[in-house]
C-alpha positions in Angstrom: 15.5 41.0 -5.1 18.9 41.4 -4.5 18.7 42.9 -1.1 16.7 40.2 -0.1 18.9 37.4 -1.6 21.9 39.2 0.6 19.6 39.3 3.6 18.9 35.5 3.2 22.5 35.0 2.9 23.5 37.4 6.1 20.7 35.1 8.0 22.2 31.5 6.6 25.4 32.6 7.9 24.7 33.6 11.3 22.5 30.3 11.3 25.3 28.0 10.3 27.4 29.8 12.6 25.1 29.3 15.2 24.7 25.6 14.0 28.6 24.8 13.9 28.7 26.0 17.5 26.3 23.8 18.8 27.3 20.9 16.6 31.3 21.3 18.0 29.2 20.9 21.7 30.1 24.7 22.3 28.2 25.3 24.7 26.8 26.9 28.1 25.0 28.7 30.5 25.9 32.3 29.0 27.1 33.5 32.0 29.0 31.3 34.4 26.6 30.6 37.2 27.6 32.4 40.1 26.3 31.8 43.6 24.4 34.8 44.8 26.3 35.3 48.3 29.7 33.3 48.2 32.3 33.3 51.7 35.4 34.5 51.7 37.3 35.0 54.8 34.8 34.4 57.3 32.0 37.2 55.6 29.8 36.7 52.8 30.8 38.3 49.3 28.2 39.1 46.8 29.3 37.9 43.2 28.0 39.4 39.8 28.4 38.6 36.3 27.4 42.2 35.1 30.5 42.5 33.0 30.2 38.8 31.6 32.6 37.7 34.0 32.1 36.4 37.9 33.9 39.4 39.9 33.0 40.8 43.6 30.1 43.5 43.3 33.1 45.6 44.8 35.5 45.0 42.2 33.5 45.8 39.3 34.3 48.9 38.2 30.8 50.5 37.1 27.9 51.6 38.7 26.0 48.3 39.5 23.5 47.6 42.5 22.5 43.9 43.3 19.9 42.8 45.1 20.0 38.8 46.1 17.4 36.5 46.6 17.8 36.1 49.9 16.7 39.9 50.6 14.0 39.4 47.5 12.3 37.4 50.2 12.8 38.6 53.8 10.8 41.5 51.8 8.2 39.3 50.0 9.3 40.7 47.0 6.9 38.9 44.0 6.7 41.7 41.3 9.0 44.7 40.3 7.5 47.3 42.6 8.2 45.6 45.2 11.8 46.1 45.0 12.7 48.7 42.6 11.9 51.6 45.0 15.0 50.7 46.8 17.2 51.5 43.7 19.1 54.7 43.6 18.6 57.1 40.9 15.7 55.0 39.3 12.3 56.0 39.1 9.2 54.3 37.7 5.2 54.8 36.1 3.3 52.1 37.4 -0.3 52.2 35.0 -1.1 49.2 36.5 -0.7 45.5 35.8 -2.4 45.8 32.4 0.4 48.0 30.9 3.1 47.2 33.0 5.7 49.4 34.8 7.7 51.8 32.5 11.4 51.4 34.1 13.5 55.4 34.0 17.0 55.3 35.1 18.8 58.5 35.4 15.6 60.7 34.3 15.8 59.2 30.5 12.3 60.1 30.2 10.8 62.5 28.2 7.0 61.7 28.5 4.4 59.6 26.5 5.4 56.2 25.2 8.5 56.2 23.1 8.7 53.8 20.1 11.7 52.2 22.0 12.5 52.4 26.0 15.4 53.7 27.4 15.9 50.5 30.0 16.8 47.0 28.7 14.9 44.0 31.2 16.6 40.9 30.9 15.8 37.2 32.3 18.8 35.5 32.1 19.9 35.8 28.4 16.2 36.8 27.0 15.7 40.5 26.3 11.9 41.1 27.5 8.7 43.8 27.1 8.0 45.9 29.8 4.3 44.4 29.6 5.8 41.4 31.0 6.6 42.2 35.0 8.8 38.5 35.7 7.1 37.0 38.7 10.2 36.7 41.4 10.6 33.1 41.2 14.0 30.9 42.3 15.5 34.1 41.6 19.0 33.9 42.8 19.5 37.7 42.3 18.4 41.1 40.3 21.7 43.1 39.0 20.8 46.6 38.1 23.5 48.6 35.4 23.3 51.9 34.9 24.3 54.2 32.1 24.5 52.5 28.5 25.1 48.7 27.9 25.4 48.7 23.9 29.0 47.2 24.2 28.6 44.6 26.4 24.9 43.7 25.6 23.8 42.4 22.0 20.2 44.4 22.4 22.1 47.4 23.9 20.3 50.5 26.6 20.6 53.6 26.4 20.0 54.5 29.9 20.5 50.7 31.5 19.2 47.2 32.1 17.5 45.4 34.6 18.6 41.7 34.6 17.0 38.7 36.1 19.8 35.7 37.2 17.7 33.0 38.1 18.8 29.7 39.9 20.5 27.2 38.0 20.3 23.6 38.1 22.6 21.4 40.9 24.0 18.3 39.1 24.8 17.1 42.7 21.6 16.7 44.6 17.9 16.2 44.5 15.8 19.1 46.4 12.8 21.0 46.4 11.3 23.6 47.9 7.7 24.6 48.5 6.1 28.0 49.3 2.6 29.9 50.0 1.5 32.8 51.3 -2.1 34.6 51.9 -2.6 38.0 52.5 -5.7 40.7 53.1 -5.9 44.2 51.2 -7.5 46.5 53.3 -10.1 47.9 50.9 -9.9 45.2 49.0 -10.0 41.5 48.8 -8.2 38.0 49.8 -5.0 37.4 48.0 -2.9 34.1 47.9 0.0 32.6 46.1 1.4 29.0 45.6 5.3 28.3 44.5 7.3 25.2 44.1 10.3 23.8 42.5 11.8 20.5 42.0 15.6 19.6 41.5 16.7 16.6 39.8 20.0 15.0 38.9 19.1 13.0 36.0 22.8 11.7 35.4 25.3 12.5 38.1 27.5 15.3 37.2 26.3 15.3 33.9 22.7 15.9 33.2 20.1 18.0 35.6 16.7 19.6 35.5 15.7 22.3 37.7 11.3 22.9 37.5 9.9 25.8 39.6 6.2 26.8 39.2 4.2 29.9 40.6 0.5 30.6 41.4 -0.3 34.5 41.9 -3.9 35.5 42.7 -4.6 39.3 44.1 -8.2 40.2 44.4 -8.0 43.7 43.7 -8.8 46.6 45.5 -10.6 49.2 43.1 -14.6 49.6 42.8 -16.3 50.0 39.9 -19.3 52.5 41.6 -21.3 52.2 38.5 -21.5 48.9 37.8 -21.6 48.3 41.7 -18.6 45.9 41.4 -16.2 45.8 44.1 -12.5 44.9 44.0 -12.1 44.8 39.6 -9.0 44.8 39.2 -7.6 41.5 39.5 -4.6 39.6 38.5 -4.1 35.9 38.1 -0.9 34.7 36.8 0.6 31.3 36.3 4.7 31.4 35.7 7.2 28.8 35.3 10.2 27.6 34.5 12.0 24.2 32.9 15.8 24.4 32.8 17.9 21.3 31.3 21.6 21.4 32.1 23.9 19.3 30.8 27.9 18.9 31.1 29.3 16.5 28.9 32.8 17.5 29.6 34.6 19.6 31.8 35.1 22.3 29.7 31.2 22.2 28.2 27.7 22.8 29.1 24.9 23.4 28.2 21.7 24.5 29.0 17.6 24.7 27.3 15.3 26.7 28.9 11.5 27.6 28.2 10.1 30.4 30.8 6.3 30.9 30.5 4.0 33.1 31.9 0.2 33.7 31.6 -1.7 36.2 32.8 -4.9 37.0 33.4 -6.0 41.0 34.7 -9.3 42.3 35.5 -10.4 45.9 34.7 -8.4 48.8 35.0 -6.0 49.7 38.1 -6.9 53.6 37.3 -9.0 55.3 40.5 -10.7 58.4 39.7 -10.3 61.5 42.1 -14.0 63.1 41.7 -15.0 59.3 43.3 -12.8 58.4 46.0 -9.7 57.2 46.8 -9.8 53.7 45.5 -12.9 54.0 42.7 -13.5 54.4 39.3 -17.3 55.0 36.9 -16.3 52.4 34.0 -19.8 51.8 32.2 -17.7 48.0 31.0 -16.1 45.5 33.1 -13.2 45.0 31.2 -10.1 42.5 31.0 -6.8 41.7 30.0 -4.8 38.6 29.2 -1.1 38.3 28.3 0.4 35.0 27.3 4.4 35.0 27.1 6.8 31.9 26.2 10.4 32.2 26.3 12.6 29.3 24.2 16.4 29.5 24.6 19.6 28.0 24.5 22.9 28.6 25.8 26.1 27.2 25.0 29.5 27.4 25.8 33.1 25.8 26.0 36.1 26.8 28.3 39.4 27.5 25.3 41.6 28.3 28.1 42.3 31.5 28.7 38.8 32.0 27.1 34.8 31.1 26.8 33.3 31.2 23.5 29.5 31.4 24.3 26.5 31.2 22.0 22.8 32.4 23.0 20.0 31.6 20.8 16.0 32.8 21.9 12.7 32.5 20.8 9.8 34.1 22.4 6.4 34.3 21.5 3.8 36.8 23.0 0.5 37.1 22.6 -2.8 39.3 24.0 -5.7 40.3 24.0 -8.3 42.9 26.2 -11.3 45.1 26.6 -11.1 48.0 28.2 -13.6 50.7 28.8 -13.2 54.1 26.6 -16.3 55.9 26.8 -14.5 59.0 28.8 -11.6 59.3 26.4 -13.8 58.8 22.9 -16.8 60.4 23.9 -16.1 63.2 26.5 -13.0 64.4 25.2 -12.9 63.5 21.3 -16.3 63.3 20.3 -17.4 66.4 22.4 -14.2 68.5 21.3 -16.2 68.5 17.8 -19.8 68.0 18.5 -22.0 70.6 20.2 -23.8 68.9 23.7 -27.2 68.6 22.4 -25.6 66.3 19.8 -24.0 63.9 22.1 -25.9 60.9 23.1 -25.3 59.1 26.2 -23.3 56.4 23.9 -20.9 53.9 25.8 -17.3 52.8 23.6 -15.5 49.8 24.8 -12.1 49.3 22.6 -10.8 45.5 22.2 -7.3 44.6 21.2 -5.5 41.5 20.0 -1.9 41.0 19.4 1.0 39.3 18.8 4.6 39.1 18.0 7.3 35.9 17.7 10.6 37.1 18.6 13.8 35.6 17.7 17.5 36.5 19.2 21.1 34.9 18.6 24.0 36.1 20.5 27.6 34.7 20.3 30.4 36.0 22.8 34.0 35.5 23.3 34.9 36.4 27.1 38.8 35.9 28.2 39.6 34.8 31.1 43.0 34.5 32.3 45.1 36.1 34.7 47.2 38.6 32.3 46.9 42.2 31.8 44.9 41.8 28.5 41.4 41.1 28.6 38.8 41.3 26.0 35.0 40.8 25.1 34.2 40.5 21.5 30.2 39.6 20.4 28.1 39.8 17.6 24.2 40.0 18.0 21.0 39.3 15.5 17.6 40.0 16.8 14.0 39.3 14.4 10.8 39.8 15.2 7.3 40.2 13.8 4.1 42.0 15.3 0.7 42.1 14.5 -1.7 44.2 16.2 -5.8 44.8 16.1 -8.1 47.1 17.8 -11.8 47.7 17.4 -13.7 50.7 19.6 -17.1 49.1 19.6 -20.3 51.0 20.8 -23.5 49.0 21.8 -26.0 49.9 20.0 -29.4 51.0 21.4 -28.4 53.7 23.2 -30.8 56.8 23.7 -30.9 59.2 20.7 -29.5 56.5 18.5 -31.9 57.5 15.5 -31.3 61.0 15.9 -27.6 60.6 15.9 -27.8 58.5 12.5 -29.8 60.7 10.7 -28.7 64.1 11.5 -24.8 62.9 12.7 -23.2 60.6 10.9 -25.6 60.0 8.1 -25.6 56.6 8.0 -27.7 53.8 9.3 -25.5 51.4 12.3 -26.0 47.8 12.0 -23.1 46.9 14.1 -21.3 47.7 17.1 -17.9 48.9 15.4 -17.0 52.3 15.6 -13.2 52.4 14.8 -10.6 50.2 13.7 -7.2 50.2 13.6 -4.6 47.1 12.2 -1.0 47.0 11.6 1.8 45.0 11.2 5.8 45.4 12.0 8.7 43.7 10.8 12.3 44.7 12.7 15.5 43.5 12.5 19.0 44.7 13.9 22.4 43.1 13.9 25.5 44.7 15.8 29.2 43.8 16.7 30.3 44.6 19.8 33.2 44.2 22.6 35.4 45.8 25.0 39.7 45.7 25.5 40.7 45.9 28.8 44.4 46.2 29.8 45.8 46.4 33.5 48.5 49.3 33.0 49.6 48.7 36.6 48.7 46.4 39.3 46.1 49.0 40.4 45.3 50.8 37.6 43.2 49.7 34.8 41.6 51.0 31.9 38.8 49.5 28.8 37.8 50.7 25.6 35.2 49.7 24.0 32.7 50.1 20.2 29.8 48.5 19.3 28.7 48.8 15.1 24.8 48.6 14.3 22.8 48.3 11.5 18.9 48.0 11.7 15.6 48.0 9.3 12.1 48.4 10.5 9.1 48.4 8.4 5.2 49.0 9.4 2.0 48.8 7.4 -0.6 50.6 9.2 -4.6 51.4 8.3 -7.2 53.3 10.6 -11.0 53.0 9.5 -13.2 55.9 11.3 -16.2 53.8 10.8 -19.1 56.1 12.8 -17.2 59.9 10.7 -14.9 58.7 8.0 -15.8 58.6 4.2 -17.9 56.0 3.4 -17.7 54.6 7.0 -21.0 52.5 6.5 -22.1 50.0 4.0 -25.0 50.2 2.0 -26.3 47.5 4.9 -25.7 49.5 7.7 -22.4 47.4 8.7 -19.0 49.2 9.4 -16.8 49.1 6.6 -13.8 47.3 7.5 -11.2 47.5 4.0 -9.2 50.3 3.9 -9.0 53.2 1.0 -5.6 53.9 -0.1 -5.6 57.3 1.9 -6.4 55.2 5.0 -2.9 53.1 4.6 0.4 54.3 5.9 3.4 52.4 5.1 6.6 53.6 7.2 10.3 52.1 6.8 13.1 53.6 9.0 17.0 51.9 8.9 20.2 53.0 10.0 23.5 52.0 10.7 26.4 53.7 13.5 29.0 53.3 15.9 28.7 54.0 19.9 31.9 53.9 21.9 32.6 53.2 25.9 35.4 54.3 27.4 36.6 53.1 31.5 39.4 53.7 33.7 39.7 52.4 37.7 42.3 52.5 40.2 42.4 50.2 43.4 42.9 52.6 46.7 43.3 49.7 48.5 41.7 48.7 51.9 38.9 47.2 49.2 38.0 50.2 48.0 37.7 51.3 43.9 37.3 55.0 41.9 36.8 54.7 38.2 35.7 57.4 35.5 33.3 56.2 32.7 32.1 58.2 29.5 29.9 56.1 27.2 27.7 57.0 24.1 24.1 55.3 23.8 22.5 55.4 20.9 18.4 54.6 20.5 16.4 53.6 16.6 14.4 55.8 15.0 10.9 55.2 13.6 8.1 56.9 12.1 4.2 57.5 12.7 0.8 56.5 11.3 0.1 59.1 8.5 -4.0 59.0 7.2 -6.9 60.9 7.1 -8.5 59.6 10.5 -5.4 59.9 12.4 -4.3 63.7 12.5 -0.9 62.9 12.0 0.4 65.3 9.0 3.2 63.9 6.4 5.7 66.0 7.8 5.0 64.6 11.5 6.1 61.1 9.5 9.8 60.2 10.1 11.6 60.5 13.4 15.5 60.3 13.9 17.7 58.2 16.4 18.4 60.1 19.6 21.8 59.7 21.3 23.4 60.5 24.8 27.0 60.7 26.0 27.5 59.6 29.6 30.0 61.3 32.1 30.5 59.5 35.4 32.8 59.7 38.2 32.2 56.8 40.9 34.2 54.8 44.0 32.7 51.8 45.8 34.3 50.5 48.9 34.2 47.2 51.0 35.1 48.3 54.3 35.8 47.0 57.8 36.2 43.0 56.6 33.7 43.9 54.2 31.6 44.3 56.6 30.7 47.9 55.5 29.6 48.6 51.8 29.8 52.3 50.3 28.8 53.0 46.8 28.7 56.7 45.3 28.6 58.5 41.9 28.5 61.5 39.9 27.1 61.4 36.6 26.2 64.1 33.7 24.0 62.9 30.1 23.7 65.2 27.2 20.9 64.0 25.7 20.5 65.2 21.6 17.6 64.9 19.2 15.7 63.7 22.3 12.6 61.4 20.9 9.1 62.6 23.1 5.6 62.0 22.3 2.5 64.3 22.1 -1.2 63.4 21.0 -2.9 64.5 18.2 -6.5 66.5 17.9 -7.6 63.4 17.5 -6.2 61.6 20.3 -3.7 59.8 18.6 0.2 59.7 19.6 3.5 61.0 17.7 7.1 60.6 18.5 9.4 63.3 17.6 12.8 64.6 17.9 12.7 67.5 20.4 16.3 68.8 20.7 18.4 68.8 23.1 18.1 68.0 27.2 20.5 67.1 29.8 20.5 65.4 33.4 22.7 65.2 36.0 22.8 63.6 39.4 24.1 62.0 42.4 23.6 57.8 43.8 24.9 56.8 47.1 24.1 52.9 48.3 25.2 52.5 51.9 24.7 48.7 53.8 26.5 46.8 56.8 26.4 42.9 57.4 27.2 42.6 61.0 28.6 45.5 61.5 27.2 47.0 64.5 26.0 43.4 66.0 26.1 39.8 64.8 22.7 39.0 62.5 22.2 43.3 61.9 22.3 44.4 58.4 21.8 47.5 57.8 21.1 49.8 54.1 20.4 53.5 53.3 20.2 54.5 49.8 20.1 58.0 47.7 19.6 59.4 44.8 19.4 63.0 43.1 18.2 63.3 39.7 18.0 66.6 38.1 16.8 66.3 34.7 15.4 69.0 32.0 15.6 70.7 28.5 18.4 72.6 27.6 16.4 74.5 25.0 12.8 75.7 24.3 10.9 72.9 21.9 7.6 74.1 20.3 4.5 72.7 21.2 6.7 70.6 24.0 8.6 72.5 26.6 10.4 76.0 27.6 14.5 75.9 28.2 15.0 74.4 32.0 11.4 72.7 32.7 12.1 69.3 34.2 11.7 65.9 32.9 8.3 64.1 33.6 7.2 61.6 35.8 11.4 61.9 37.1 11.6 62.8 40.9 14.3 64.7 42.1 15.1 63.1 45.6 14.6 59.4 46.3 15.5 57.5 49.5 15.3 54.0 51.1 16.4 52.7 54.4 15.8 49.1 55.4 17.3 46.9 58.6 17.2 43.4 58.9 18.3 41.5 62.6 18.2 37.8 62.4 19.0 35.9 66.1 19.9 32.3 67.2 16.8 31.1 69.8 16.6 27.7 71.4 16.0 24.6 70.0 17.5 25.5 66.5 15.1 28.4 65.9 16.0 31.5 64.4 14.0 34.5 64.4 14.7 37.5 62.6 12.9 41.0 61.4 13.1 43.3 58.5 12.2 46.8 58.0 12.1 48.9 55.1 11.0 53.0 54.1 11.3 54.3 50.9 11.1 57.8 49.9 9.5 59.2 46.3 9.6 62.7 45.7 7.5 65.2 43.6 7.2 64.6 39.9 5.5 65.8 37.6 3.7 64.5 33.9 4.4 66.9 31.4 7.1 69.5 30.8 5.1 72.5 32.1 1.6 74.6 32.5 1.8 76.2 29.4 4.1 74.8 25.9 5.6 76.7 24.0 3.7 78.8 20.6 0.4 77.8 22.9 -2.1 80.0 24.9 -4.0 77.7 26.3 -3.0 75.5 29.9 -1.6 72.4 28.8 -3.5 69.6 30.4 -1.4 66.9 30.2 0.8 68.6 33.4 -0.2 67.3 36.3 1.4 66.8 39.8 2.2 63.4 41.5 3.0 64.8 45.2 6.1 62.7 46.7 5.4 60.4 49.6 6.9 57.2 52.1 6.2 54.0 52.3 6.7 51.5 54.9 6.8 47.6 55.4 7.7 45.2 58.1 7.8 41.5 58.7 8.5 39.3 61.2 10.2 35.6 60.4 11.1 32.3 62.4 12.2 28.7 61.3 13.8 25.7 61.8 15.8 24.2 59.0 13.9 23.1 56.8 11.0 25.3 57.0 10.2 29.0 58.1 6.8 31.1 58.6 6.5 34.6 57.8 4.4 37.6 59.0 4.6 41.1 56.9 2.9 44.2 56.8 3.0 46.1 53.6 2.0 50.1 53.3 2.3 50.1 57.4 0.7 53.6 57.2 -2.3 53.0 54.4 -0.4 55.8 52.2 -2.4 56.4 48.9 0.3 57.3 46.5 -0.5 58.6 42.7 1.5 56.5 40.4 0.6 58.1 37.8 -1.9 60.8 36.9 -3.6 62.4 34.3 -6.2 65.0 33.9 -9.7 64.0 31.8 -10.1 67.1 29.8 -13.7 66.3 29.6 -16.5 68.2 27.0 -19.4 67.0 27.2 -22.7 66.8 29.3 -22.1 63.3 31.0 -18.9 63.9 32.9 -17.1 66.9 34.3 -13.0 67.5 33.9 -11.2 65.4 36.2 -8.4 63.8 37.5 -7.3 60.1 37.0 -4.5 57.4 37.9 -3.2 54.4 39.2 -2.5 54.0 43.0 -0.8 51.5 44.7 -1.8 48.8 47.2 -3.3 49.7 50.2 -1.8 48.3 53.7 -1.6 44.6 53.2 -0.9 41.9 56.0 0.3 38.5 54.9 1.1 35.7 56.0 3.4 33.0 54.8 5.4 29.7 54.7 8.5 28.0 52.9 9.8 24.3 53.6 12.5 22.9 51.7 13.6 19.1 51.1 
């Protein structure tokens, strides 16, 4: 009682804090607006508010790459993949639109799902699930940190974030814009899209709202050969966004957002290797939908010499699918323990529904004057409740069913259920956090900077076999759906700790920058589902934080009037109590600590802007990642075995000529390759204190991909012609080998792949 009394104290005062802010008018948009390309001296500048403050993507002295929405569409960027491949030292696992894309910078990957990711995603202010891949909509640019965040982030990363700044309202003018594009997969379908947005003064100077909407339909491009279904997996989403700005004074705004997207996907992106390139044997057509709303308000008032901002979010999430499981439960589970002859031709679909509200207050004191001294102070409070359900249903009548009852499970089946599992989560984390900066010289500069956490995490967790657990039938025939006491798990996991940041830099002049970084990172610990249908022991309960300590040497240079950009860095991560997953005999997951691993690399980002001709930009971009165990972990990984799904080499060129024609056209064309190289799934072909292969290492071979478009317009409107996958290059996003058992399906190999060649064409206007 008394720890929740000082709880509900802890929460009225950040509340009231948060309240006196917003009642003194303190307030906003958290980080100053910045345009995304700004002039100076005749060539455009590129400005960035990675560091809570508007400075020149030169001047910044971390490793930071930006990519503006200007280049977002000469691409056609709309989703993540479409851009991320161009981002040094970052690597991704698509599993398709349904799960999302699982974000690795720096090879902080150590295989599975981890409890808690290793990359922050950001839109605007709003911290945000991998699951939820923003549509690329009014973006005005993408900033990409690497190395960890915790002192200048509430949420804090332990490898980096990813944020999206989108376009803020103009208090000066009405406009809009309109957009739409269609486009033809080649094995696939017809694909379209439909965008807008609306900018309205309301009160001049004072009051604006800014409303863009999006319309995404892609008809797919995988076969379902046994239900003789072509193109399945599908995606429909619907995103928008309302932003009200208002500025009552010149030292005030504010600003209330709401950001929505729903979602709609078809069955699964996965394409089965015994079938064909671009096919799959799913016995259900299955579905997934993902609802997201994102509340929040910024404030913030202009002290002089400082901005006191305040951030407070709400989002609410919710979902729900059915997905076909019949290779996993049956071939592999159920025919690890049953002999064929007792394996009917059974089919198990598994259903989920979830949901989580999600709430987030962030206050920040940013200085901003012209002294030596600067600072960043901030103290962060994030809440938020889950709730998740899934049932693994088999339809009855299935051939041998009586046979199976009687002599298998012993029990009569009345229903479809088979296997249940239910739990809810409770979190909540609260940190302090800043950085002091002092200009020693008029060159030379150096920051130092701590962040304090504290954080509590509860679960309460039941699994019901209901086809081989005790009692797993009523007396009816129906599946029993209340739990015994054995079948409950109950985890709690807190902890509290410091994490520190340390940054020099020194001005060469000419534009150009060298700085050393070493920062700590610092990711929760957690704990697992212990019960009698899991396979999870009570040892295998509790899992520990895992840490890293960052070493980087970088220099970034704006050359020739800035009209060369070079960007390089050296970096080296000791990685400790490293948290990994593995699956159970009975298929389920568990994270662990796993000792100790390292990685260590190289980034270079190289682009001109009318360098070699007026209207040619040019970009080449590199990364080397070389990340692996520094000792042998049983049942994981021997001493020196790489990283999963973490190429070594990546690569990316692109060019991009724009041209003056007559009659106030301009024409222009964009190019782009990117390189992936080899990675593999698992640590290696045998782990440790094991005989047999392990069969979860797998090999994704590296490969190119290429896309061009061609553009022309006349203010106010332009058309667009593009070309995505030029080549029709099948590339394994991710892979994983069906260990299969059973007399219905061999062993083989499965995984998502990405889009095959695509031509599009499309148009913009803007009024």
């Amino acid at each position: 009682m008394v720890n929740a009394q000082r709880r509900t104290r802890r929460f009225a005062v950040l509340m009231a804090s948060a309240a006196t802010l917003l009642s003194a008018a303190v307030v906003a948009p958290a980080t100053a607006a910045a345009a995304e390309i700004v002039e100076s001296g005749g060539e455009d500048v590129i400005v960035v508010t990675a560091t809570r403050r508007n400075e020149r993507l030169e001047d910044v002295p971390y490793n930071i790459q930006a990519v503006v929405g200007e280049d977002l569409a000469r691409i056609g960027a709309t989703a993540m993949a479409d851009y991320v491949r161009n981002v040094p030292g970052l690597s991704f696992i698509d599993t398709g639109p349904t799960d999302g894309v699982d974000i690795v910078l720096r090879g902080l990957r150590t295989g599975g799902n981890s409890a808690y990711r290793t990359t922050a995603i950001y839109v605007d202010e709003v911290e945000i699930p991998t699951s939820l891949d923003p549509s690329i909509l009014d973006i005005e640019r993408i900033e990409v940190l690497r190395g960890p965040q915790g002192t200048l982030y509430g949420s804090g990363a332990i490898g980096g974030a990813i944020r999206y700044i989108s376009a803020k309202p103009d208090f000066s003018r009405v406009e809009g814009a309109a957009g739409g594009e269609v486009s033809a997969t080649r094995h696939g379908g017809v694909n379209w899209l439909a965008t807008g947005m609306l900018n309205l003064p309301l009160v001049a100077d004072k009051l604006a709202l800014r409303v863009n909407a999006g319309y995404f339909r892609n008809d797919g491009y995988i076969d379902n050969i046994l239900l003789g279904r072509d193109d399945v997996n599908t995606e429909r989403t619907f995103s928008t966004r309302v932003v009200l700005a208002a500025k009552p004074s010149e030292t005030l705004d504010l600003a209330l957002t709401y950001y929505g997207q729903l979602a709609k996907f078809g069955a699964s992106s996965s394409a089965d290797e015994d079938l064909g390139p671009y096919a799959n044997a799913e016995y259900f057509l299955g579905y997934t939908r993902r609802d997201q709303h994102l509340f929040s308000l910024t404030a913030s008032v202009d002290l002089g010499g400082a901005r006191l901002t305040s951030s407070t979010s709400y989002r609410y999430a919710k979902g729900r699918s059915l997905n076909d499981n019949t290779t996993y439960i049956r071939d592999v589970i159920f025919g690890s323990f049953l002999l064929p002859e007792e394996l009917p031709p059974l089919n198990v679909a598994t259903g989920t529904r979830d949901s989580g509200r999600y709430w987030t207050q962030e206050v920040r004191l940013v200085s901003d004057s012209d002294g030596p001294l600067s600072y960043i102070l901030g103290a962060f409070y994030e809440r938020y409740r889950e709730r998740d359900r899934l049932q693994e249903t088999v339809p009855l009548g299935f051939e041998g069913q009586e046979d199976f009852e009687e002599n298998i499970i012993g029990a009569e089946l009345n229903d479809n259920d088979e296997f249940l599992s239910v739990s809810r989560q409770k979190f909540r984390q609260w940190a302090v956090f800043g950085e002091i900066g002092y200009a020693i010289t008029e060159r030379w500069k150096a920051s130092i900077g701590g962040r304090y956490f504290d954080y509590r995490s509860s679960e309460t967790q039941y699994n019901i076999d209901q086809f081989f657990g005790l009692d797993a039938r009523n007396p009816d025939g129906t599946a029993r759906t209340e739990p015994f006491e054995d079948e409950i798990s109950e985890g709690r996991a807190k902890d509290s700790g410091t994490v520190f940041r340390f940054n020099t830099s020194y001005d060469l002049g000419e534009g150009a920058l060298a700085y050393v970084t070493i920062a700590e990172g610092y990711r929760p610990g957690g704990y697992n589902t212990v019960g009698v249908n899991t396979g999870v022991s009570p040892d295998q309960f509790q899992y520990k934080p895992d840490s890293i300590v960052s070493y980087e040497l970088g220099a970034k240079a704006a050359l020739l009037d800035r009209k060369l950009y070079v960007s390089g860095s050296l970096y080296y991560i000791d990685w400790k109590d490293i948290q990994t997953t593995v699956y159970t005999d009975l298929g389920f997951v568990v994270t662990g600590n796993a000792g100790k691993a390292r990685s260590k690399g190289f980034e270079l980002e190289l682009s001109t802007r009318n360098l070699l001709a007026d209207g040619l930009s040019l970009g080449a971009t590199y990364s080397l990642t070389d990340a692996e165990l520094r000792e042998t972990i049983e049942g994981l990984g021997f001493k020196g075995e790489r990283m999963p799904y973490v190429p070594r080499h990546a690569a990316s060129f692109t060019v991009d000529y724009e041209a003056d024609l007559a009659a106030g056209l301009v024409a222009g064309f964009n190019a782009n390759l990117t390189y992936t190289g080899t990675s593999w799934s698992d640590f290696g072909t045998v782990r440790p204190g094991e005989e047999d292969p392990n069969p979860d290492f797998t090999k994704q071979d590296d490969y190119w991909l290429a896309g061009a478009s061609f553009r022309i317009g006349r203010d106010p409107w332009s058309v667009r012609l593009g070309i995505d996958n030029i080549f029709d290059v099948r590339a394994d996003l991710s892979r994983r080998l069906f260990n299969t058992t059973s007399p219905y399906r061999d062993p083989f190999y499965t995984g998502s792949v990405n889009r095959p060649r695509t031509i599009s064409l499309g148009f913009d206007v803007k009024f």
